[in-house]
C-alpha positions in Angstrom: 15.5 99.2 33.1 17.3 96.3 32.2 16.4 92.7 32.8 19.8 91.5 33.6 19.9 94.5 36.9 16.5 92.9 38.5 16.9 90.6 41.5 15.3 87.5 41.4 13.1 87.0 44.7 10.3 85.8 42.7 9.6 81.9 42.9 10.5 79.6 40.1 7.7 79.4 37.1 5.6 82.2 38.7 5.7 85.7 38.8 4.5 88.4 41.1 3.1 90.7 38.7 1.1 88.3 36.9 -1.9 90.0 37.2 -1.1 93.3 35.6 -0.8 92.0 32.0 -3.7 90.6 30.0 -1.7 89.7 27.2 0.8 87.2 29.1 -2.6 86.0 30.7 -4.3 85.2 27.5 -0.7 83.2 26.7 -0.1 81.7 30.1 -3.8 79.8 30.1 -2.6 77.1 28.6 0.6 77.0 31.4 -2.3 76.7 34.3 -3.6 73.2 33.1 -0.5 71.1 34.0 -0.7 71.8 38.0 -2.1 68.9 38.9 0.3 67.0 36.7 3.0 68.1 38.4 2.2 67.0 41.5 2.9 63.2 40.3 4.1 60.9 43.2 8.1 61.4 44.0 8.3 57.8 43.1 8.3 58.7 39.2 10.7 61.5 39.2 13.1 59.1 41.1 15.6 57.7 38.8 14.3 59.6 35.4 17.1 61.9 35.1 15.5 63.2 31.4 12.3 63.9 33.1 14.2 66.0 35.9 15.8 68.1 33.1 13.4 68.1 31.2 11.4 69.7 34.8 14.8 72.0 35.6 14.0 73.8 31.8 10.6 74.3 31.9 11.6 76.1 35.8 14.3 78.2 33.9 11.6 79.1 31.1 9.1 80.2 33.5 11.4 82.4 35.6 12.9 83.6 32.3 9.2 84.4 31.5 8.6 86.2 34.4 11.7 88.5 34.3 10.9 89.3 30.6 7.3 90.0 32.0 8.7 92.6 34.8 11.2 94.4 32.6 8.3 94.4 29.8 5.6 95.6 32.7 8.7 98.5 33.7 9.1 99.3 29.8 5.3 100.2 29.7 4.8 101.9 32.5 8.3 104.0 31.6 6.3 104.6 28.2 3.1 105.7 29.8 4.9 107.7 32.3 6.9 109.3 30.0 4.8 109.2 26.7 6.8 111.9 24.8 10.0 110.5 24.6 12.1 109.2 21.8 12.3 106.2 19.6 14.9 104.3 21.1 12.4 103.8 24.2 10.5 102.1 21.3 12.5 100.4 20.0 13.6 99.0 23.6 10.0 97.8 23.9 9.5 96.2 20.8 12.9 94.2 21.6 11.8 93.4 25.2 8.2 92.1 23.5 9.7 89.9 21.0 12.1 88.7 23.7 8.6 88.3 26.1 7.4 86.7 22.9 10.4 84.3 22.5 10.4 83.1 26.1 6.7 82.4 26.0 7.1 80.3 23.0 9.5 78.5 24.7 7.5 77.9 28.2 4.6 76.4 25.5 7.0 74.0 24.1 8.5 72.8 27.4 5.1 72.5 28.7 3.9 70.6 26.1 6.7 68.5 26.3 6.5 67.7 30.5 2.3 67.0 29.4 3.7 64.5 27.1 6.2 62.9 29.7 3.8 62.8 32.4 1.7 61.2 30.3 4.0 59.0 29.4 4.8 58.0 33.2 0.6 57.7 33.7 0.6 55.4 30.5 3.8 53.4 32.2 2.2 53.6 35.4 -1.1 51.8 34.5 0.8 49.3 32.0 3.3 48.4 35.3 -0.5 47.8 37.2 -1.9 45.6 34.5 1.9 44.0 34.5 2.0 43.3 38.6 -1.8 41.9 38.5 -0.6 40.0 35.2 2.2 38.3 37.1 0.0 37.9 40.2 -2.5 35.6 38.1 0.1 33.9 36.6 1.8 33.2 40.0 -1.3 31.9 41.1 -1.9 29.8 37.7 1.7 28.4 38.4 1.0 27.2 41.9 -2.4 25.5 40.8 -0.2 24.3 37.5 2.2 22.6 40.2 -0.3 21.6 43.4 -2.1 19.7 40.0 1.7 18.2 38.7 2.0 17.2 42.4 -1.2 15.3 42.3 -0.6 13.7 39.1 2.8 12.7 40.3 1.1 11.2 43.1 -1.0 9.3 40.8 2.0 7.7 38.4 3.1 6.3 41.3 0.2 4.6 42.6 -0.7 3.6 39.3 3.3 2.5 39.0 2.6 0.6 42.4 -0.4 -0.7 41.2 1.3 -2.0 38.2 4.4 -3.3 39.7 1.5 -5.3 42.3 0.1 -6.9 39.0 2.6 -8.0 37.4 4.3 -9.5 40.6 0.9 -11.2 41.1 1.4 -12.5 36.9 4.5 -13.8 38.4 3.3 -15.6 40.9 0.2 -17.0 39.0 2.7 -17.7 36.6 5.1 -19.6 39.0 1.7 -21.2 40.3 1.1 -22.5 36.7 4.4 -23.5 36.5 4.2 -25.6 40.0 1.0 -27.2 39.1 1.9 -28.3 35.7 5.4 -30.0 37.5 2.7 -31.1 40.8 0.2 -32.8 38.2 3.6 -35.2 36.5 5.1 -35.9 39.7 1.7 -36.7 41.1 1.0 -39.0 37.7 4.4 -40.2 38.6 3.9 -41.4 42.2 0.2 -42.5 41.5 1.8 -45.2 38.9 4.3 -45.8 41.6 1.6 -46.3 44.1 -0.3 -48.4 41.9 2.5 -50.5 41.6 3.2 -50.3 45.2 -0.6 -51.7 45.7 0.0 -54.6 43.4 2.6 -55.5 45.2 0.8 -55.3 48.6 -2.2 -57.3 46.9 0.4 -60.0 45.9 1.4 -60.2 49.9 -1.8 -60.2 50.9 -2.4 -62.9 49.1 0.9 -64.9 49.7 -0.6 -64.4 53.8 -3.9 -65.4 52.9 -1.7 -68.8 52.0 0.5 -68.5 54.9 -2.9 -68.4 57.2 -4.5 -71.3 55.3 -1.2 -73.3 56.5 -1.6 -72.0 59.8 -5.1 -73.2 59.8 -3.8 -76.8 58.5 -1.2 -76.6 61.0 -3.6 -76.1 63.9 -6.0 -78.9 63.0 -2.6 -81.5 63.1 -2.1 -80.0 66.3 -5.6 -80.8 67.1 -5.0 -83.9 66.1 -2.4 -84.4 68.1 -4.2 -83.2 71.3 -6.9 -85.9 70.6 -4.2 -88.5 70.8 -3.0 -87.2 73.7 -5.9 -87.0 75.4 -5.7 -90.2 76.7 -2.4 -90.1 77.9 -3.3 -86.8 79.6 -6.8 -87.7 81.7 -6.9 -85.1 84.1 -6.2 -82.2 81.7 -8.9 -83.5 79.2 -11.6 -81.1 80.7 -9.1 -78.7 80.6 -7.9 -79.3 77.3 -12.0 -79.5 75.8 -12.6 -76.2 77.6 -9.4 -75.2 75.7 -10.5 -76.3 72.5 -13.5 -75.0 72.6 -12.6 -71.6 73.1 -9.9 -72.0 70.8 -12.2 -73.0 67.8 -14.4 -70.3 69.0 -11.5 -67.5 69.0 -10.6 -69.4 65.4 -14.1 -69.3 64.3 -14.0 -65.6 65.1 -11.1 -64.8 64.0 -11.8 -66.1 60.6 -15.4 -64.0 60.5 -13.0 -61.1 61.6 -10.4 -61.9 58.4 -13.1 -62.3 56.1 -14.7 -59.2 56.9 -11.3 -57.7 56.7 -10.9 -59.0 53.2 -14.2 -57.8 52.2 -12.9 -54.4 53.4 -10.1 -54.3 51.2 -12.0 -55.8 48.3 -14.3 -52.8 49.3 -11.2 -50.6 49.1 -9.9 -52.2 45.9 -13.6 -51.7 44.2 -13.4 -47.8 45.5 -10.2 -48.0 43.8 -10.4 -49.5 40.4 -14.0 -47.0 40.5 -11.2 -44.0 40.8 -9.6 -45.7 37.9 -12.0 -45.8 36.1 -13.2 -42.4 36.5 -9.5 -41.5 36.1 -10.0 -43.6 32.5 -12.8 -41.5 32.0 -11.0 -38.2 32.5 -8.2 -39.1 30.0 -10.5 -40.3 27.3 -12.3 -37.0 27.6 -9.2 -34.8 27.5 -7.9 -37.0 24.7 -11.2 -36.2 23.1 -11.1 -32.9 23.6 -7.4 -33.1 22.3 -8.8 -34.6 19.1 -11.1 -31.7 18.3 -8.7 -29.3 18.8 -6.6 -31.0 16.4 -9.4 -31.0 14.1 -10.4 -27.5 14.7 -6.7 -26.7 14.1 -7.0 -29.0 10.8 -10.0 -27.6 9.6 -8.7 -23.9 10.2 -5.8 -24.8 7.8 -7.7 -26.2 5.4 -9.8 -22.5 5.6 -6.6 -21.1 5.4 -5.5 -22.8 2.4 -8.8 -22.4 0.7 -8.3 -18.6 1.1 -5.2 -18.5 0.2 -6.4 -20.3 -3.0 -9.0 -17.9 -3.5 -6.5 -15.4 -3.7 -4.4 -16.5 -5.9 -7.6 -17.2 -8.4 -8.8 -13.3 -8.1 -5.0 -12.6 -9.0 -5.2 -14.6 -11.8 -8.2 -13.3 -12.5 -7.2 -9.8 -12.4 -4.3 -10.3 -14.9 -6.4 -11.9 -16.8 -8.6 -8.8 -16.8 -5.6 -6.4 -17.5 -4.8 -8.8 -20.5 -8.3 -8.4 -21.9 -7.5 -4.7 -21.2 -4.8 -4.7 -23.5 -6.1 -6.0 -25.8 -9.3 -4.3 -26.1 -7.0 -0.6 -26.0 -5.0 -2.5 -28.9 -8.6 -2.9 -30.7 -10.1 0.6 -29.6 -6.8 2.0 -31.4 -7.6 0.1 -34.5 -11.1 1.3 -34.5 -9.3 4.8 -34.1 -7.7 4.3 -37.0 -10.7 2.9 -39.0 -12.3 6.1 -38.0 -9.5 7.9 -39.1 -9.7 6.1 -42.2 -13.4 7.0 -42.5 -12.4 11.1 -41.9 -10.6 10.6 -44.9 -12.7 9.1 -46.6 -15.4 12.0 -45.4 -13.0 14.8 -46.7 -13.0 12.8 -50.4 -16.6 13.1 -50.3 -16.8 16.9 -49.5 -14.2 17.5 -52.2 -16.7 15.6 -54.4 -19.7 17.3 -53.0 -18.0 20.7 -54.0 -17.3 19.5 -57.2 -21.3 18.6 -57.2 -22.4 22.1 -56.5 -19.7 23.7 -59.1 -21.5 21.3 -61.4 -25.0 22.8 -59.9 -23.8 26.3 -59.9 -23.3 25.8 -63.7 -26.4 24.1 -64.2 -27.8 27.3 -62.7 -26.0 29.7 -65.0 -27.6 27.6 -67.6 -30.8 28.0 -66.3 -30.2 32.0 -66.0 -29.4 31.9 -69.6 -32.2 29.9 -70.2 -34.5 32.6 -68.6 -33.3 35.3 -71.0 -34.1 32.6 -73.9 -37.3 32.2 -72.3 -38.2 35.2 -72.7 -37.7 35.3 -75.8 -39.6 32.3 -76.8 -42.5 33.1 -74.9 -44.5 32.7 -77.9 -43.4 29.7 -78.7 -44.0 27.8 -75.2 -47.6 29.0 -75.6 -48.1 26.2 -78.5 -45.9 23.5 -76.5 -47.7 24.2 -73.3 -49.2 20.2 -73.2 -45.4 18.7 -73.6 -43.7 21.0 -71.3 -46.4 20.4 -69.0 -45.3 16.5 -69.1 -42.0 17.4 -69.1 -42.3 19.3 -66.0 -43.9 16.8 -63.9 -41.3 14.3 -65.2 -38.9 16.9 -64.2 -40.4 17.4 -61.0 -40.0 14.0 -59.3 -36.2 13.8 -61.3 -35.7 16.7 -59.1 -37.4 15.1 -56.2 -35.2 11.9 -56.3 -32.5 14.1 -57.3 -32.9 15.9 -53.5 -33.3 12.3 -51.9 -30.0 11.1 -53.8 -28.0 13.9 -52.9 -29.2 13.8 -49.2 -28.4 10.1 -49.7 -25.3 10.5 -51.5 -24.1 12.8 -49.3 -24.4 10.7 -46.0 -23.6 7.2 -47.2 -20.5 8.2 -49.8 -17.8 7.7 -46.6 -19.8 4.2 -45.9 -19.9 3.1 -49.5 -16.1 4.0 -50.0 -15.6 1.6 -46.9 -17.3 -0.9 -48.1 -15.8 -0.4 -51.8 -12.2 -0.9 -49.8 -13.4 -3.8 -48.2 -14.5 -2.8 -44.8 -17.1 -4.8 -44.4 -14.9 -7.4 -43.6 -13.2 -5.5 -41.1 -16.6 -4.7 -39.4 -17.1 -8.6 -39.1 -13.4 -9.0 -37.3 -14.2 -6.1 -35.2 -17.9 -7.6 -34.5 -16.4 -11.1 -33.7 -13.4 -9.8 -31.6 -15.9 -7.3 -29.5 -18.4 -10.7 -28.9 -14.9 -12.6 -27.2 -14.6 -9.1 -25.1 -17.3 -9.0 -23.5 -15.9 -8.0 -20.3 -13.5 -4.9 -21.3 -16.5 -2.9 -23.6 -17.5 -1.2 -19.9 -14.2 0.1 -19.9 -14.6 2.3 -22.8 -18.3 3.6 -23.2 -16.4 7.1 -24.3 -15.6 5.4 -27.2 -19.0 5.1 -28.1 -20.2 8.2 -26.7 -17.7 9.7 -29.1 -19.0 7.6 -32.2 -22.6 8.5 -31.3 -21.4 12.1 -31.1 -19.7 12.2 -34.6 -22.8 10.0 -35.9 -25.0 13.3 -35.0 -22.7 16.1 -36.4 -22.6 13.8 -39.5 -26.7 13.9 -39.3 -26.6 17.4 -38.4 -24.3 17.9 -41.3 -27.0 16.2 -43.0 -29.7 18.2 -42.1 -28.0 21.3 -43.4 -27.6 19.6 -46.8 -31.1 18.5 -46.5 -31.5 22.4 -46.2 -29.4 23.5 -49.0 -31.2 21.3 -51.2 -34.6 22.7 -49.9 -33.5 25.9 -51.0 -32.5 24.8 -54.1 -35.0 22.8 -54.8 -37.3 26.0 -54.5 -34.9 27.8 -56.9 -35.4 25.1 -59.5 -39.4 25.1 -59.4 -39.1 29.2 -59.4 -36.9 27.7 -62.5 -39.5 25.1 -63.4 -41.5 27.9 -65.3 -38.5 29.0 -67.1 -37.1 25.2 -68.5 -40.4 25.0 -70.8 -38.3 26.2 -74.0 -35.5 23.7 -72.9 -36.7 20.6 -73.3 -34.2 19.3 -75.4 -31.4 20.3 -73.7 -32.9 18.7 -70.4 -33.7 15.2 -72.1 -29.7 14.9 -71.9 -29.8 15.7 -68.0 -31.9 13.6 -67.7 -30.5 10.7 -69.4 -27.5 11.7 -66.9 -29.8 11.7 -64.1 -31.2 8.1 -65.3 -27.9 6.7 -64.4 -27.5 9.2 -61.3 -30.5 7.8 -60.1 -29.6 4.3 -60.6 -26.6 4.6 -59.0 -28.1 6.3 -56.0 -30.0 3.7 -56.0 -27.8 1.4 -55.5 -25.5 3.4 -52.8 -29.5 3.6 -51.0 -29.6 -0.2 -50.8 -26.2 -0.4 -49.4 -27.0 2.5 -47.0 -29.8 0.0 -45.7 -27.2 -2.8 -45.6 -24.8 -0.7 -43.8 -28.0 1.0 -41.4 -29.0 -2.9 -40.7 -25.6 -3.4 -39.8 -25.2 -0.8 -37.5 -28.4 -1.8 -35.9 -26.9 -5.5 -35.1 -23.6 -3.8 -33.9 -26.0 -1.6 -31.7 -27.4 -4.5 -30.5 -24.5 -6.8 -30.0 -22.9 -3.7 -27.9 -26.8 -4.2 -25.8 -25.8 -7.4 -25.1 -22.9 -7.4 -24.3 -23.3 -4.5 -21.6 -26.1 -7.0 -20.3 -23.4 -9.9 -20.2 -21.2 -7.3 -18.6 -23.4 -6.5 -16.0 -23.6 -9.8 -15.4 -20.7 -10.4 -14.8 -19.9 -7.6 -12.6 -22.8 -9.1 -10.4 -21.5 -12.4 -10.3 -17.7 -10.6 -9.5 -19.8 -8.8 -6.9 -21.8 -12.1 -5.4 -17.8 -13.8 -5.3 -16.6 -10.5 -3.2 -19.9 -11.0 -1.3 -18.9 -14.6 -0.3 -15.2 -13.9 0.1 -16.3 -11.9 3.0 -19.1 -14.1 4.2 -16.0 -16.7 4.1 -13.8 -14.5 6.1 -15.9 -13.3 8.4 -17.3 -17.0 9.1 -13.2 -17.9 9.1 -13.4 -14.9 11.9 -16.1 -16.3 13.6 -14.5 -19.9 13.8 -11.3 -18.0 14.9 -13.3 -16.9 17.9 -15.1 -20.0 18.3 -11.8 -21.6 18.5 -10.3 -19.2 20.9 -13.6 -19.4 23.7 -13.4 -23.7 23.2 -9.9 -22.9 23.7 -10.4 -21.1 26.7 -13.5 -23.8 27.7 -10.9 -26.4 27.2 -8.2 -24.7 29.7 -10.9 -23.9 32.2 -12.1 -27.5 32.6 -8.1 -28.8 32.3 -7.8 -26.5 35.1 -10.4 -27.9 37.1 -9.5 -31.6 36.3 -6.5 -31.1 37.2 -7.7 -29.7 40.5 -10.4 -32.1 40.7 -7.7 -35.2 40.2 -5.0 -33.4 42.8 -7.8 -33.3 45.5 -8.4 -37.0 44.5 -4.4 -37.7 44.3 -4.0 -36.5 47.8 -6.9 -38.3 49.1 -5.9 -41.5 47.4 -2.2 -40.7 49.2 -3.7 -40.0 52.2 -5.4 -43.5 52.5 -2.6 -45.2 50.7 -0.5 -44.0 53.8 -3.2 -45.4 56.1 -3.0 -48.7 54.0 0.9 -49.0 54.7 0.3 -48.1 58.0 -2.3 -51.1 58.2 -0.3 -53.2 56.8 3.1 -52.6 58.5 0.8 -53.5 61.7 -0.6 -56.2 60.1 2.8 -57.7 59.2 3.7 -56.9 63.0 1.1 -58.9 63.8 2.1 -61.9 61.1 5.3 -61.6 62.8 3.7 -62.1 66.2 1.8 -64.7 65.3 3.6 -67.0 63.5 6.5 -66.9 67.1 3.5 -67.3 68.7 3.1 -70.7 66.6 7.0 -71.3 67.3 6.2 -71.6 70.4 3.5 -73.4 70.5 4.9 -75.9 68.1 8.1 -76.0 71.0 5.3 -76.5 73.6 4.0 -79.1 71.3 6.9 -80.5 71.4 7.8 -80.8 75.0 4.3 -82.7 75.1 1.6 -79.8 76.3 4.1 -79.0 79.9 3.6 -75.5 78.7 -0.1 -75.7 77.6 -1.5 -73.1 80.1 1.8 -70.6 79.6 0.9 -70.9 75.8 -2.7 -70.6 76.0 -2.1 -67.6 78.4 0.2 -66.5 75.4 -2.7 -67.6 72.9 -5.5 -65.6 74.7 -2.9 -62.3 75.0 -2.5 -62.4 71.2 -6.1 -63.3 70.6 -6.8 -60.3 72.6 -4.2 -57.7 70.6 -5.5 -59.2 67.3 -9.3 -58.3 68.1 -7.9 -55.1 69.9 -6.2 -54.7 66.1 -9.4 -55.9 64.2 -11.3 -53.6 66.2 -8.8 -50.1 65.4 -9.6 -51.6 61.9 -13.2 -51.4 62.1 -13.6 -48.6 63.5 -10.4 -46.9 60.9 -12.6 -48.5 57.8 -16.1 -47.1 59.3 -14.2 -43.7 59.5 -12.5 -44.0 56.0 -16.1 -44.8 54.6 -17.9 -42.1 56.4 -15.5 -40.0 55.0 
C-alpha cells in the first residue's frame, strides 16, 4: 500500500505503531528529549511567529514520519507475508526506506533547530530577569539619587538664607559704621558748640555775680536810708529792726547759699575741664598712635624700596654673570682651538715618529747583515773581545738613554713644537684671563675632564711606546752580541746619538718646564674652584638673607596688620567710650540750661522784686509790710530753688 491512501487519525508528531520498529526507535531517541521543552509557558510562543513555524514544521515532519513509518511497517509485513514475490516489491521497499530515511533526517534537523530556539527563548528569558531586577535597582538608585538631590536642595537654600542673613547683617554693621563715624563729627561738632555755649553762660554768670554785687550795694543805701528814717518813723522802728534783722539774716543766708552755689559750678567747671583733659589725653594718644602708623607705613616703604633695590643688584649681578659666561665660552673656544692646534701638532710628531722607526727598521736590517758578517768574523772578535766589551757597555747605556729619549721625545715633541711657535705665551694669557674668571671655570669642569682624558690616552699612548721600545730594546741586546765586529760602523751612530742625546736633553728640560707649568695651571684651577666655592657660599648666605629679609618684611606685614587691627579696636572703643561721655556731658549740659533758664527767672524776679521795693522806697516805707510780705515770698521761692539745686547737684554727683 501506498502512503498517499492511508487516513491520518494518528496525532500530530506521534505515531501509533511506534513500537513495532526498532530501527525508527534507535532514530527517534534523540526526538524524546525535547518534551519538556515544548511545554514552554504560552507567553513565549505569543508574538514569535518564526518560532510558531518553525513548531508547525517540525508537526508536519513528525506526522510525515509517521506515515512513512506505517506504509514502511505495511511494506514489511507485505514482504514477510508474501516472501516469494518479485523485485518490484523490493524495490518498493527500498524507496519507502530511503523516503522513511529522508523524513527522519528531516525531523532531526527541525528538532535541533526548535532545541536551539527554545534555548534561545530560556537564554532571553533569564537575560529579561536579570534586565527587570537591573531596572528595579536602578529605580530604587534613582529615588535615593533624588530624595538625596532633594536634601541637598534643601541645604543650598538654607545655606543661601544663611548667606543672604550675613550679608544683610554686613550691611547693617556697615550702615552702623557708617552712622557712628557721622555720630562721632556731629557729636565733636555740638561739643565745640557746647563749649562755646558754656563760655558764654560763664561770661553771664559772671556779668550776675556783678549785677548781685550792685544789688548788695543797693540794699545797704536802702539801709541807709531806713536808718534815717528811723527817726521820722518811731513806732515802726521795732518793726523795722525786727525787719532788718531778718533781712540781713535771709541776706547773710542767701549769700552762704550763692557761694555754695558757685562752688558747685566751680565743682562742675573742674569736672569739666578734668573731661577736657582726659579728652586732650585721648587725642594725643590717637595722634600718637597716628604717628606710628605713619612710621610703620614709612618704614615698610623704605623695606620696600630696599628690596626692590636688592633686586635690581641680583639682576645686575646676573648679567654680569652671563657676561662672564660669554666670555669664558669665547675663551674655552680658543682653548679648543689651541688644542686643535696641538692635534696637529701630535699628527707631525707621529709622521716623525714613523719616519724614526723606518730609520730603526733600517738600522735593524743593518744589524741582520751584521749578524751574517759576524759570523764570519767570529775569529776575529775572539782577539777584540776587551774593546767590544767597552764598546758594549758604552753601547748599552747609548741604548738606555736612547729608550728614555724616545719615550721623552715621543711625549713632549707636540709640547716643544708649542713652545717653538710661541705658545708659552699664549699659556700666560690664558693663565691670566682664567685668574680674572674665577667665577665661570665651575661652568665648564667638562672641559677639563676632557683635557685630563686626552692627557691619559697621550700617557697611555705613551706606555705603548714605552713598550715598543722594551721590545726593542731586548732585540738590540739579543743584537748586542752580534755588533762586536761593528765597531766602527757604530762610532758613527754614535756620534749621531751624541747630538740625539743632547738634544733630547734639551726637549727633557723643557718637558720639566712645561710639567712645572702644568702643575701651577693645576693649581691655579685648585684655587680658583676654592674661590668659586666661595663665592657660591657667599651667593648662597645673600639668598639666605634675602629670605630672612622677606620673611622678617612678612612678619612686619603682619605685625602691622594685628597693630592695625589693635588700633581700630581701641578707636572703636574710644569712640564708644567718648559717646557715652558726649551724652552724659549733654545730658547735664541740658540740666545746666535748665538751671540757668530758672536761675535767670529768678534774676528776673528779683530784680521787680527790687523795682518795687525801690517804688516802696520811694513812697517813704507806706508799703513796707506789702513788700516784706513780697520779700519773704521770694526769699522763700529762692531757698525752695537753692534747695531743688542742692538736692539736683547731690544727685548729679552721686551719679
Amino acid at each position: 500500500m501506498s502512503p498517499e491512501g492511508k487516513p491520518q487519525n494518528s496525532p500530530l508528531g506521534f505515531s501509533p505503531i511506534r513500537e513495532d520498529l526498532p530501527l525508527s526507535r534507535r532514530d527517534l531517541d534523540n526526538s524524546d528529549e525535547p518534551e519538556e521543552e515544548n511545554r514552554a509557558p504560552e507567553n513565549f510562543s505569543s508574538g514569535k511567529s518564526p518560532f510558531l513555524k518553525v513548531l508547525i514544521d517540525a508537526e508536519a515532519a513528525s506526522s510525515a514520519a509517521a506515515i512513512q513509518l506505517v506504509a514502511f511497517k505495511d511494506a514489511v509485513d507485505n514482504e514477510f507475508a508474501s516472501s516469494g514475490k518479485s523485485t518490484k516489491d523490493k524495490s518498493q521497499i527500498t524507496r519507502q526506506k530511503g523516503l522513511l530515511l529522508e523524513k527522519l533526517e528531516e525531523f532531526r534537523r527541525l528538532n535541533k533547530s526548535v532545541r536551539q530556539k527554545l534555548k534561545q527563548l530560556r537564554d532571553a528569558e533569564v537575560y529579561r530577569i536579570d534586565a527587570d531586577r537591573k531596572m528595579e535597582t536602578l529605580l530604587k538608585w534613582i529615588r535615593h539619587a533624588e530624595s538625596e538631590n532633594e536634601n541637598l536642595k534643601k541645604d543650598l537654600d538654607e545655606t543661601e538664607k544663611r548667606i543672604g542673613k550675613l550679608m544683610d547683617l554686613r550691611r547693617e554693621e556697615q550702615e552702623n559704621i557708617k552712622s557712628l563715624v557721622h555720630t562721632t563729627k556731629s557729636i565733636e561738632a555740638t561739643r565745640a558748640h557746647l563749649q562755646g555755649q558754656l563760655r558764654n553762660k560763664e561770661a553771664e554768670n559772671n556779668r550776675l555775680t556783678v549785677h548781685l554785687r550792685t544789688l548788695e550795694r543797693t540794699v545797704a543805701k536802702q539801709k541807709s536810708e531806713i536808718d534815717q528814717l528811723k527817726t521820722s518813723f518811731a513806732s515802726l522802728t521795732k518793726k523795722a529792726v525786727k525787719d532788718k534783722e531778718s533781712l540781713r539774716k535771709a541776706t547773710q543766708a542767701h549769700k552762704l547759699r550763692a557761694e555754695r552755689f558757685e562752688a558747685a559750678i566751680e565743682k562742675c567747671n573742674a569736672q569739666l575741664k578734668e573731661r577736657d583733659s582726659q579728652l586732650a589725653k585721648a587725642r594725643s594718644e590717637r595722634d600718637s598712635r597716628r604717628r606710628r602708623k605713619e612710621q610703620m607705613t614709612d618704614e615698610r616703604e623704605k623695606l620696600v624700596a630696599q628690596i626692590d633695590i636688592m633686586k635690581s643688584e641680583l639682576a645686575e649681578l646676573t648679567l654680569r654673570l652671563q657676561k662672564e659666561r660669554d666670555e669664558l665660552i669665547a675663551t674655552n673656544e680658543r682653548m679648543v682651538q689651541s688644542l686643535d692646534k696641538l692635534i696637529a701638532d701630535n699628527r707631525d710628531l707621529t709622521i716623525t715618529n714613523a719616519t724614526l722607526k723606518t730609520s730603526v727598521a733600517q738600522l735593524e736590517e743593518q744589524l741582520a747583515d751584521c749578524e751574517s758578517a759576524l759570523v764570519e768574523e767570529k775569529t776575529i772578535s775572539l782577539e777584540n773581545k776587551n774593546e767590544a766589551e767597552e764598546c758594549n757597555f758604552q753601547i748599552a747605556e747609548l741604548k738606555a738613554e736612547i729608550d728614555s729619549l724616545q719615550i721623552k721625545y715621543a711625549n713632549l715633541l707636540r709640547e716643544t713644537r708649542t713652545t717653538l711657535d710661541g705658545r708659552e705665551t699664549e699659556v700666560e694669557k690664558v693663565r691670566q684671563e682664567l685668574q680674572g674668571r674665577i667665577e665661570e671655570l665651575r661652568v665648564y669642569p667638562e672641559l677639563l675632564g676632557e683635557a685630563e682624558q686626552s692627557l691619559l690616552q697621550c700617557q697611555e699612548n705613551l706606555r705603548r711606546l714605552e713598550r715598543q721600545c722594551s721590545e726593542k730594546s731586548e732585540s738590540v741586546k739579543q743584537l748586542q752580541f752580534k755588533m762586536e765586529t761593528q765597531s766602527e760602523q757604530l762610532r758613527s751612530s754614535l756620534e749621531m746619538k751624541e747630538s740625539v742625546h743632547e738634544a733630547n736633553l734639551k726637549v727633557q728640560e723643557k718637558v720639566n718646564s712645561l710639567q712645572r707649568k702644568v702643575d701651577q695651571m693645576q693649581r691655579e684651577n685648585l684655587e680658583l674652584v676654592r674661590k668659586l666655592a666661595a663665592q657660591d657660599e657667599a651667593l648662597s648666605y645673600s639668598n639666605r638673607q634675602l629670605h630672612q629679609r622677606s620673611s622678617e618684611c612678612e612678619a612686619l606685614n603682619r605685625q602691622l596688620e594685628a597693630a592695625l587691627s589693635d588700633v581700630r579696636e581701641q578707636v572703636s572703643k574710644v569712640k564708644s567710650q567718648t559717646s557715652s561721655r558726649e551724652e552724659a556731658l549733654q545730658m547735664k549740659i541740658l540740666q545746666l540750661q535748665a538751671e540757668q533758664s530758672r536761675r535767670n527767672n529768678e534774676l528776673k524776679l528779683l530784680r521787680e522784686s527790687k523795682q518795687n521795693a525801690e517804688k516802696q522806697f520811694e513812697v517813704r516805707l507806706k508799703n513796707l509790710e506789702l513788700s516784706l510780705d513780697q520779700s519773704e515770698s521770694h526769699k522763700r521761692s529762692i531757698q525752695n530753688y537753692v534747695d531743688f539745686l542742692k538736692k539736683s547737684y547731690m544727685a548729679i554727683f552721686e551719679e
